[in-house]
Backbone as a chain_set.jsonl record, in Angstrom:
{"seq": "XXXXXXXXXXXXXXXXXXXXXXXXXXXXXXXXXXXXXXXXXXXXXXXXXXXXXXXXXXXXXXXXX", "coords": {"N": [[9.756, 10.331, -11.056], [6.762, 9.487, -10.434], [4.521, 7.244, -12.104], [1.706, 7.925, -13.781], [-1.733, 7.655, -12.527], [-3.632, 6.693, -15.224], [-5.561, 5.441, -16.132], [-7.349, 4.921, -13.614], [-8.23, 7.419, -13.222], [-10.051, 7.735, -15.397], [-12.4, 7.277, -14.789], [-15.552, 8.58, -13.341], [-15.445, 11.515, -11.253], [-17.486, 10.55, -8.671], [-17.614, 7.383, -9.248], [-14.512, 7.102, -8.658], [-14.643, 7.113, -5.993], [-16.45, 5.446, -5.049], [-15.307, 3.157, -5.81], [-12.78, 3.242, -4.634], [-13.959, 2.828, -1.788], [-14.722, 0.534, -1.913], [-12.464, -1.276, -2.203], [-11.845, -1.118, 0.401], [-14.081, -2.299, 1.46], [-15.295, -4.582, 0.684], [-14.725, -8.369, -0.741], [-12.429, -9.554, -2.313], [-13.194, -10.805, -4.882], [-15.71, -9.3, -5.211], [-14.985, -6.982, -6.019], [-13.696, -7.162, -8.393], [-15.487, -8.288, -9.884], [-17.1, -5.81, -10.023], [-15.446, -3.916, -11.075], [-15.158, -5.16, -13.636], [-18.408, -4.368, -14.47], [-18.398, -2.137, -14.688], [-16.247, -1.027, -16.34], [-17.766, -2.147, -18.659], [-20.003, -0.767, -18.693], [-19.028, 2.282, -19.341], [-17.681, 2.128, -21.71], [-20.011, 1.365, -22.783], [-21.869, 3.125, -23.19], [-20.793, 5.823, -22.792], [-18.83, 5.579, -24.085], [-16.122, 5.699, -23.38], [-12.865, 3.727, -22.768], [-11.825, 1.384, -20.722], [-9.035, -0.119, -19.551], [-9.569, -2.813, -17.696], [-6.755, -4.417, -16.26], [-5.032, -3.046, -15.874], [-5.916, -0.799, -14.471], [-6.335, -2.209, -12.41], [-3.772, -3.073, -11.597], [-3.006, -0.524, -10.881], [-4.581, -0.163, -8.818], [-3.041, -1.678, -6.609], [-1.232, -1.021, -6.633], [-1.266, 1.164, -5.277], [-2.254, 0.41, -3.132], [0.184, -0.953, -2.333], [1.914, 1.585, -1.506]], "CA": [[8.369, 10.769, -11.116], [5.615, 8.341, -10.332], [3.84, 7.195, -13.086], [-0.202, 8.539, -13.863], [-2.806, 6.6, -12.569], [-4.456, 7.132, -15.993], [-7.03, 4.26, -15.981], [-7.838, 5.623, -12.399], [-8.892, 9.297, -13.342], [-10.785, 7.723, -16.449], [-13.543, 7.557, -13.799], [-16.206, 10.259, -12.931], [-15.413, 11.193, -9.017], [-18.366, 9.385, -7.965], [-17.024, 5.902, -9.398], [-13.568, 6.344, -7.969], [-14.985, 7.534, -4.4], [-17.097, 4.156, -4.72], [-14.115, 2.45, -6.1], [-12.088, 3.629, -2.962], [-14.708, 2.513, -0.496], [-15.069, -1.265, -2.359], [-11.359, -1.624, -2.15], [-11.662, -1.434, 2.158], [-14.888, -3.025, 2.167], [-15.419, -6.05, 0.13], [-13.843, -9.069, -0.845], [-11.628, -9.032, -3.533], [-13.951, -11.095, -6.025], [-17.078, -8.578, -5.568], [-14.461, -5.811, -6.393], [-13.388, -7.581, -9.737], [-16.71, -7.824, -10.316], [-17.859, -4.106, -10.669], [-14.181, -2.916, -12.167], [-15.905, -5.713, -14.712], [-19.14, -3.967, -14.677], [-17.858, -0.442, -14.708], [-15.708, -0.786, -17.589], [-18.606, -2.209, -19.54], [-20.675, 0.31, -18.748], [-18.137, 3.155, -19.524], [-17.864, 1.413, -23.004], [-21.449, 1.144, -23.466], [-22.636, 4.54, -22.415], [-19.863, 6.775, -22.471], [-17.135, 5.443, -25.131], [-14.715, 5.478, -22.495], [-12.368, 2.448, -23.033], [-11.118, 1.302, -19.326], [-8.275, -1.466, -19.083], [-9.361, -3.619, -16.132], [-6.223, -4.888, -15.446], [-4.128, -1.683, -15.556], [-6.709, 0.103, -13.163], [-5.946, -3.456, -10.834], [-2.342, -2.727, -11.337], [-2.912, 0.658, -10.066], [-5.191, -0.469, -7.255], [-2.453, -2.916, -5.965], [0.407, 0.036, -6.831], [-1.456, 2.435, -4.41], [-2.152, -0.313, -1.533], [1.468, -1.22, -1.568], [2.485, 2.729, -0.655]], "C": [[7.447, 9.557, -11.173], [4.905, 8.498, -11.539], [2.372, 7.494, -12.82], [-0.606, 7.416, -13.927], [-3.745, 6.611, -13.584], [-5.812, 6.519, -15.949], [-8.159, 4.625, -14.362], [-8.591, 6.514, -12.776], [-10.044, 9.21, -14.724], [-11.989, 7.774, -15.461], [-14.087, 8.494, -13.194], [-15.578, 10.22, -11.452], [-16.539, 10.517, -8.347], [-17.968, 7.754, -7.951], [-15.563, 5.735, -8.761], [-13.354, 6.706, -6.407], [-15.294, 6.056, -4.5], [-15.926, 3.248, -5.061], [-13.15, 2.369, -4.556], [-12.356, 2.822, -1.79], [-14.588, 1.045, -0.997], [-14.035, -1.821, -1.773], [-10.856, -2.466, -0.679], [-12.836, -2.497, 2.401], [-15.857, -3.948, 1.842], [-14.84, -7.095, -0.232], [-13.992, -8.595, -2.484], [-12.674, -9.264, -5.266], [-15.545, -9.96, -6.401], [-16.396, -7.21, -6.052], [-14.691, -6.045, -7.876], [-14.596, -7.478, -10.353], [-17.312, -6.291, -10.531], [-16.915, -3.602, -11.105], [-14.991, -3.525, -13.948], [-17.0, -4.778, -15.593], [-19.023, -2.486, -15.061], [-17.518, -0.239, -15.662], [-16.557, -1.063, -18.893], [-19.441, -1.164, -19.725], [-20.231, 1.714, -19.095], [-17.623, 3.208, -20.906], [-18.656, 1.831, -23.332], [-21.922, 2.519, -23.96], [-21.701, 5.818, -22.791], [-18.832, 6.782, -24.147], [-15.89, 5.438, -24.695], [-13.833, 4.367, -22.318], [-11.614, 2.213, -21.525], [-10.505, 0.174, -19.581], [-8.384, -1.904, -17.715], [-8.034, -3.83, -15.507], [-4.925, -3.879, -15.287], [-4.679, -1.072, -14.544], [-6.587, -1.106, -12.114], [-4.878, -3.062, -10.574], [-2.578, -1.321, -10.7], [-3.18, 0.785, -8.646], [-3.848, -0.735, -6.184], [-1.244, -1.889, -5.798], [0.192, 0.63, -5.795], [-1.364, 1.978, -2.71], [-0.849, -0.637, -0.926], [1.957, 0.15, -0.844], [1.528, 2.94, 0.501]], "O": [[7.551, 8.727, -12.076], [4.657, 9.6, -12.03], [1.89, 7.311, -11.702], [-0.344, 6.472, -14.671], [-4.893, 6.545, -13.144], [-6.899, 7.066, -15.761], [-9.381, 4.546, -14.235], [-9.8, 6.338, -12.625], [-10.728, 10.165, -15.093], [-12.576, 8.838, -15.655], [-13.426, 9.285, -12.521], [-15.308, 9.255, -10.737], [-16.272, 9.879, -7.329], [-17.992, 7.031, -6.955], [-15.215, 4.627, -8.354], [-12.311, 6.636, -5.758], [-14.421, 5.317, -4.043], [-15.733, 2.438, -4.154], [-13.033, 1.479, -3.715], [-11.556, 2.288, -1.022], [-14.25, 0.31, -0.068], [-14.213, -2.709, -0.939], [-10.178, -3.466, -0.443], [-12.747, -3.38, 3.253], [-16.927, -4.159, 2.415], [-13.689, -6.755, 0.043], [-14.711, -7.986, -3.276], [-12.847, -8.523, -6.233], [-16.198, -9.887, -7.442], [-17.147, -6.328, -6.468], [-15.528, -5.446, -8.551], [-14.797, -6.68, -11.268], [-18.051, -6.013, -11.475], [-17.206, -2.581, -11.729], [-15.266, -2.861, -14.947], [-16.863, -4.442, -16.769], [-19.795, -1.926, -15.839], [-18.108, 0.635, -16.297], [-16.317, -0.508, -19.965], [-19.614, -0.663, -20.837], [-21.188, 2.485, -19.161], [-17.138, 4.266, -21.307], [-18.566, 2.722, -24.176], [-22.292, 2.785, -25.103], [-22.298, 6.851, -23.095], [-18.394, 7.645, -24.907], [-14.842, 5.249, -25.314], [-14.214, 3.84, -21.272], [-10.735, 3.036, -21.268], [-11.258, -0.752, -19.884], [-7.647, -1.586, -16.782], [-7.937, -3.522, -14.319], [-3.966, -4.118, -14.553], [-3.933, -0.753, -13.618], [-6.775, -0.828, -10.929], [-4.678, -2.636, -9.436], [-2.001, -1.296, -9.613], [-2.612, 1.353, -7.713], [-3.693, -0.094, -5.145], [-0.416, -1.994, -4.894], [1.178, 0.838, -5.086], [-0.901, 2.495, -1.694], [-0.569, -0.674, 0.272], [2.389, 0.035, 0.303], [1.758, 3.81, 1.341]]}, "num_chains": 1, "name": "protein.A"}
């Protein structure tokens, strides 16, 4: 059984539609940058605790299949 993209789905569907689209169509550093910004803001605002580099590991899990 494949493991849950949990850190993924912590995101409203608007952020991981835009997430989606960044992935194809920016470089890598302007990505890092708003997973950055995202998770702060998801913190700030929300209380939602996001691990950046688990939701990278996921990124990188999904591009390899």
């Amino acid at each position: 059984m494949e493991r849950e993209k949990l850190e993924f789905f912590k995101l409203d569907e608007i952020d991981r539609k835009v997430l989606v689209w960044l992935i194809s169509h920016v470089p890598q550093k302007s990505l890092l940058a708003w997973i950055d910004y995202i998770a702060e803001e998801y913190k700030l605002h929300k209380s939602i605790s996001i691990n950046t580099e688990l939701l990278l590991q996921e990124i990188e899990e999904e591009e390899l299949n």
